[in-house]
N, C-alpha and C positions, 0 to 999 in steps of 0.2 A: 890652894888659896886662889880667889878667882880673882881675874886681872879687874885694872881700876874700874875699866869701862864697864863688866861685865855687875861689877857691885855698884856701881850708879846705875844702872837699867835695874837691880833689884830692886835699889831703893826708893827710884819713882816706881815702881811698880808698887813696892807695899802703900806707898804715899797716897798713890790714887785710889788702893784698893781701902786704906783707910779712911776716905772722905765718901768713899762708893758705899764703906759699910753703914756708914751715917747717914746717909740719905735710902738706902735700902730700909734699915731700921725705921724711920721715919712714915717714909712712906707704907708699908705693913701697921705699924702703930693705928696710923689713920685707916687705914684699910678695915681692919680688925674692927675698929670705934665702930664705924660705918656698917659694916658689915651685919655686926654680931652685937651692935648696940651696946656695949659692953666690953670692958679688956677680958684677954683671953690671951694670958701669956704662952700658954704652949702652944696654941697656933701660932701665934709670932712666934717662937722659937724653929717650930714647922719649919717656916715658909722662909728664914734666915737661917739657918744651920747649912753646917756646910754640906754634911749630906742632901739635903734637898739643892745646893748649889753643883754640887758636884754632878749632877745632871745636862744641867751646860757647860760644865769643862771645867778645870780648878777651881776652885770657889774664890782664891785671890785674882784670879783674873778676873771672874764674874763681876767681884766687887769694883776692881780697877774699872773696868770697863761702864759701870755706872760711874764711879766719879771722876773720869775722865768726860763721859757726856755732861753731867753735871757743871764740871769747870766751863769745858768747852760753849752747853747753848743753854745753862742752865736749871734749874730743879723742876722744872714742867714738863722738860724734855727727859728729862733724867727716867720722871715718875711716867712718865708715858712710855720708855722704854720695859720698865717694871712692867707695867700693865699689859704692853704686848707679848714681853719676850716670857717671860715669869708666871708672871698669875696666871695665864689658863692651864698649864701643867699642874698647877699646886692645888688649882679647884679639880682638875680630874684627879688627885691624889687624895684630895681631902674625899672626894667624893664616893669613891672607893673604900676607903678607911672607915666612912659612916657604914658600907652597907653589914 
């Protein structure tokens, strides 16, 4: 059984990683509109799953780590992190997958 402290640091961990998923989602959502003029649920599914997460390191953390920027300076920052840390890997994935 894991000591008190050891299970409060999971569960702000899944906390953030649950507000990170939601602004991750979001952000892709609009991506996709924009993108692809059009939804296009498997690519969103793509570019949120955890396998494509798993590429940057847990995918709970990935997600923590957006909603922690998120809390911390906001959803501009959050989507901005998205866009540099994320999406260029996902368009060389994607880009690959077309040929």
């Amino acid at each position: 059984m894991p000591s008190p402290q050891k299970a409060a640091e999971e569960e702000k961990l899944r906390e953030e990683a649950w507000l990170g998923d939601a602004v991750l989602e979001l952000y892709v959502r609009a991506w996709v509109l924009r993108r692809e003029g059009r939804m296009d649920a498997e690519m969103k599914r793509r570019f949120t799953c955890n396998g494509f997460l798993t590429c940057f390191g847990a995918p709970t953390k990935v997600e923590a780590r957006i909603g922690v920027i998120y809390r911390e300076e906001g959803l501009e920052a959050a989507f901005a992190w998205v866009e540099k840390e994320l999406e260029p890997l996902f368009l060389k994935q994607e880009a690959k997958r077309r040929r």
